[in-house]
FILOVEX-275694 format. One record per residue (C-alpha): residue in one letter; x, y, z. Coordinates in Angstrom, 1 decimal, padded with zeros to 4 digits, m for minus. Example, Ala and Ser with C-alpha at 12.3 -4.5 7.8 and 13.67 -1.06 7.14 Angstrom:
BEGIN
FIGU   type       px       py       pz
FIGU      A    012.3   m004.5    007.8
FIGU      S    013.7   m001.1    007.1
***
This chain:
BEGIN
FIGU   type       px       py       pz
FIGU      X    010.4   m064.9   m220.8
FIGU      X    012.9   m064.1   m217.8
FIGU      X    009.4   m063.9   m215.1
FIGU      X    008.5   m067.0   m217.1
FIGU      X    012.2   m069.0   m216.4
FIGU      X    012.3   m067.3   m212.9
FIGU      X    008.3   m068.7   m211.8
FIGU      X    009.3   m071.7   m213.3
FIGU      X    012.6   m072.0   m211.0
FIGU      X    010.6   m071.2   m207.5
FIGU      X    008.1   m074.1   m208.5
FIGU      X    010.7   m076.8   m209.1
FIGU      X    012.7   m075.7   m205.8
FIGU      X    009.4   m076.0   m204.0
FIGU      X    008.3   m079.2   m205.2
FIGU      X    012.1   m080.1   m204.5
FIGU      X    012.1   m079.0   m200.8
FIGU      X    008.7   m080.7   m201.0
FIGU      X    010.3   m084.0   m201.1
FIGU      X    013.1   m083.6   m199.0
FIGU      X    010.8   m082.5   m196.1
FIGU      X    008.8   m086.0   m197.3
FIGU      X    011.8   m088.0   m197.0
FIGU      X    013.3   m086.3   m193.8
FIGU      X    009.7   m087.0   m192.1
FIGU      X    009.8   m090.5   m193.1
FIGU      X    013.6   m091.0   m191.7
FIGU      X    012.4   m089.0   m188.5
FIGU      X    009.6   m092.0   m188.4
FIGU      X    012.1   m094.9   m189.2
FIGU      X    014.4   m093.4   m186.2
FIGU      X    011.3   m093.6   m184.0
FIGU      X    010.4   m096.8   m184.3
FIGU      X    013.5   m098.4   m184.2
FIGU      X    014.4   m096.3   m181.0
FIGU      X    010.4   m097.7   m179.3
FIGU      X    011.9   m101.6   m180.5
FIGU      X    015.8   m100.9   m178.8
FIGU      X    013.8   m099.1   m175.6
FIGU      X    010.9   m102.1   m175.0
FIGU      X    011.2   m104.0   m172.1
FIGU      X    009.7   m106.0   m170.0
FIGU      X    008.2   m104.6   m166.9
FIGU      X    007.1   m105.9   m163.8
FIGU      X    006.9   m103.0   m161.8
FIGU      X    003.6   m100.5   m161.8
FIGU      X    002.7   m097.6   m160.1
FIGU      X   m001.3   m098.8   m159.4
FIGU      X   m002.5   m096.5   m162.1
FIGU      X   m004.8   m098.6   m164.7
FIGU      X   m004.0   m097.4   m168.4
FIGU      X   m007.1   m095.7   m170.1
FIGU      X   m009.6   m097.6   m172.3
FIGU      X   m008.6   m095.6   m175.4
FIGU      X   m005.0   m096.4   m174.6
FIGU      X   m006.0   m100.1   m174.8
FIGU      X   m007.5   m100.3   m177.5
FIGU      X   m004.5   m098.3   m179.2
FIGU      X   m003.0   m101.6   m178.1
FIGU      X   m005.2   m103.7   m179.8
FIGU      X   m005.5   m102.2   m182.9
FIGU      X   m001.3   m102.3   m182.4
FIGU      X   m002.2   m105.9   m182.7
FIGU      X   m004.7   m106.1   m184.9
FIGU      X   m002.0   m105.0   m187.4
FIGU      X    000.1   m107.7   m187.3
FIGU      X    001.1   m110.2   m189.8
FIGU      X   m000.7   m113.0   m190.5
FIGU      X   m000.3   m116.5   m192.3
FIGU      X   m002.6   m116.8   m195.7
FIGU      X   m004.8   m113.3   m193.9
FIGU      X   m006.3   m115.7   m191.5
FIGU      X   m006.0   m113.7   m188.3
FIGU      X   m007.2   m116.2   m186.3
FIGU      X   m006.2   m113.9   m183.0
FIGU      X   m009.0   m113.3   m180.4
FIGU      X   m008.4   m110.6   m177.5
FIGU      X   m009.7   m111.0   m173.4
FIGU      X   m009.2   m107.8   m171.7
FIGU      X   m009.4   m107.7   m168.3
FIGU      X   m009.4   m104.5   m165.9
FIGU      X   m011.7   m106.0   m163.1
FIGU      X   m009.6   m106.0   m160.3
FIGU      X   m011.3   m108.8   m158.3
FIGU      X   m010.7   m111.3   m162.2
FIGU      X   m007.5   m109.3   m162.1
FIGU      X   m006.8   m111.1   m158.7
FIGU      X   m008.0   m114.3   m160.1
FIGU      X   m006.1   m115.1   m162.8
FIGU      X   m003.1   m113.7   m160.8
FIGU      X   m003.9   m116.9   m157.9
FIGU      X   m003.7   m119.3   m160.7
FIGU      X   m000.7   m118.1   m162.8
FIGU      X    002.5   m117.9   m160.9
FIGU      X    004.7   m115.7   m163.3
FIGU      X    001.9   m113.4   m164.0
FIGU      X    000.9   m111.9   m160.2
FIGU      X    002.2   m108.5   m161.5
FIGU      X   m000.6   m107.9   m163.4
FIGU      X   m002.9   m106.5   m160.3
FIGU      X   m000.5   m103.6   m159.6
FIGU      X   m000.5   m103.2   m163.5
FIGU      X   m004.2   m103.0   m163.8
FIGU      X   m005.2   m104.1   m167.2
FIGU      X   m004.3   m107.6   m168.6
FIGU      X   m004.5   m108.6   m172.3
FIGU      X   m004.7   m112.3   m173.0
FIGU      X   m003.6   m112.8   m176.6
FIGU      X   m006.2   m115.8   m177.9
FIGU      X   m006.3   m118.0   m181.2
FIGU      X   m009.7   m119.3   m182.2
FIGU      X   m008.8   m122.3   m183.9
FIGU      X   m011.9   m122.5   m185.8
FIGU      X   m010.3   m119.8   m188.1
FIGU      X   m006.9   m121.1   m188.5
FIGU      X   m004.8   m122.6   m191.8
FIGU      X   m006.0   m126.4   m192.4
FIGU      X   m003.3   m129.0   m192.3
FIGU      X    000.0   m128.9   m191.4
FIGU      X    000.5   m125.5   m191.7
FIGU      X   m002.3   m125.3   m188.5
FIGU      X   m000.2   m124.3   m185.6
FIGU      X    000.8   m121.3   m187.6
FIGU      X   m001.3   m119.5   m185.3
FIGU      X    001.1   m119.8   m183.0
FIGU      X    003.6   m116.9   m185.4
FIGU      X    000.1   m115.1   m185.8
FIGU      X   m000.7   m114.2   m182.4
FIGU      X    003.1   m114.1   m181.1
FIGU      X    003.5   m111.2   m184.1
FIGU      X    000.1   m109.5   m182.8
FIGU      X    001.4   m109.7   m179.3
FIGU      X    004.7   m108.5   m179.7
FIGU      X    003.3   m105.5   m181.6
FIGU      X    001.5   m105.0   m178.4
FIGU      X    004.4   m104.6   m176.3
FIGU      X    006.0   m102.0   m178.5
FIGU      X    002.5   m100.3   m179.2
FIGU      X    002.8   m099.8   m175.1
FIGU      X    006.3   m098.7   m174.9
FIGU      X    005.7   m096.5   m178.0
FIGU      X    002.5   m094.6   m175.9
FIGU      X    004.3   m094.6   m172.3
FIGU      X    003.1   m097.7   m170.7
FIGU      X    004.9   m100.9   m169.4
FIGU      X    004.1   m104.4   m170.4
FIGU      X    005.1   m108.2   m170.2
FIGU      X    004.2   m111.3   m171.9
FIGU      X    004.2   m114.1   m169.5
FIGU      X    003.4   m117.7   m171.1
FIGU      X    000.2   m119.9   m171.6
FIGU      X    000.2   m122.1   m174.0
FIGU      X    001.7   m124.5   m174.2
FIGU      X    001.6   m125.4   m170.7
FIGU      X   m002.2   m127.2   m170.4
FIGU      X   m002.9   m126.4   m167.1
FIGU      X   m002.2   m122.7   m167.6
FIGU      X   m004.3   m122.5   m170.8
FIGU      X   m007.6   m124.6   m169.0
FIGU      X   m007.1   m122.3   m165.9
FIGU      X   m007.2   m119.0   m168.4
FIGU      X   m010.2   m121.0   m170.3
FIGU      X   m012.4   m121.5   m166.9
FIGU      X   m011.4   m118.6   m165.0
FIGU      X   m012.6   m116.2   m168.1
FIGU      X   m015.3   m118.8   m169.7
FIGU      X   m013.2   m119.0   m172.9
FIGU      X   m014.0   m121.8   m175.2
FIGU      X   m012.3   m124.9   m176.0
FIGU      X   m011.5   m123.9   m179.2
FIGU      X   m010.1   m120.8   m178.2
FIGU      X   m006.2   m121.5   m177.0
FIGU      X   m004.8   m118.6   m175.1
FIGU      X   m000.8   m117.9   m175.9
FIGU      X   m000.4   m115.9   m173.2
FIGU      X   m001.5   m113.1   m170.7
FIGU      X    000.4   m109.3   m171.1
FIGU      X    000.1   m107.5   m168.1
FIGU      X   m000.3   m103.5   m168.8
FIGU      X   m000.1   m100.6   m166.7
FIGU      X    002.2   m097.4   m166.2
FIGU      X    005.4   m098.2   m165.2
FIGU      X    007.7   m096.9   m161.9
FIGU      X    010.3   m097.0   m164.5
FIGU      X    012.9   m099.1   m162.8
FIGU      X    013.3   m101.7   m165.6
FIGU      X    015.9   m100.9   m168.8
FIGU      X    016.1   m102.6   m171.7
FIGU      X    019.2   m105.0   m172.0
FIGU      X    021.4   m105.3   m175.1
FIGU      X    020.1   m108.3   m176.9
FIGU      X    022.6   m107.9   m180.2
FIGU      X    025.1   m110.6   m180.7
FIGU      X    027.2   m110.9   m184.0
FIGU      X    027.9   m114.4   m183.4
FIGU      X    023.8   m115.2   m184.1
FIGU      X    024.4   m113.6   m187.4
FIGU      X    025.2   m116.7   m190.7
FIGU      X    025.4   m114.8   m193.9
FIGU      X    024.5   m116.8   m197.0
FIGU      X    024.5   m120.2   m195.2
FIGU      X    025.2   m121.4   m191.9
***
């Protein structure tokens, strides 16, 4: 009876320390993504060297796994490494000439052929800016710099992206993240402000 009570003891403190190590591992993970969303910034500044393919398309699946209204995911991806496209776009979009030193651009698309019908149409707009921003912290999470710079809804930025990269008509890009390693001269700035914050109503 007593190596019965005593076997019985050791299994319920290992299925115990079992689950403490679960929920410790789980707190570890909840610290490590709230320390990749406080670190994220936007960079500008690259050292020349391109990120890998598999690194982008950790990136895209980062993306991919966004929310999305009614499970449309209505988000299309152009990525662009070429250097001689790279120097293209960069010609024709002012704000987003950093992207040849970065060496990789993503340009977050919606096709609007698979969007919500009616009003609630534009709510690709939330769909792709969730993908995207999980894109930025994706990159910071694996070591890379990144920064959205705008498209739509400025027309003659979306046409240029559309002709310059023989996008479709239906097809609206948001906007165009440059992504690259960083020289690591940009720090994230402290965004909190109480005064933003209305409990219960405004």
């Amino acid at each position: 009876m007593r190596l019965y009570r005593l076997i019985n003891a050791v299994f319920v403190t290992l299925i115990l320390l079992t689950g403490l190590c679960f929920a410790q591992e789980n707190v570890a993970k909840s610290k490590d993504a709230l320390s990749v969303i406080h670190s994220r910034k936007s960079v500008r500044q690259y050292t020349g060297v391109a990120p890998s393919k598999e690194q982008l398309m950790t990136l895209l699946k980062a993306g991919m796994a966004a929310p999305t209204a009614m499970d449309k995911r209505p988000w299309a991806f152009v990525v662009v490494t070429d250097k001689d496209m790279l120097s293209k776009l960069a010609e024709g979009l002012p704000y987003s000439k950093m992207i040849v030193p970065a060496g990789s651009a993503i340009i977050v698309c919606a096709d609007l052929t698979k969007t919500v019908e009616g009003e609630a149409k534009e709510f690709w707009i939330q769909d792709c800016s969730a993908a995207s921003e999980n894109i930025l912290l994706a990159a910071e999470a694996i070591g890379l710099g990144a920064v959205w710079t705008g498209a739509y809804p400025i027309t003659k930025n979306v046409e240029f992206i559309q002709k310059t990269l023989g996008i479709p008509e239906n097809v609206i890009p948001l906007n165009v993240i440059a992504v690259g390693n960083p020289v690591g001269i940009e720090k994230p700035k402290e965004k909190f402000d109480p005064a933003n914050i209305h409990w219960e109503k405004w």
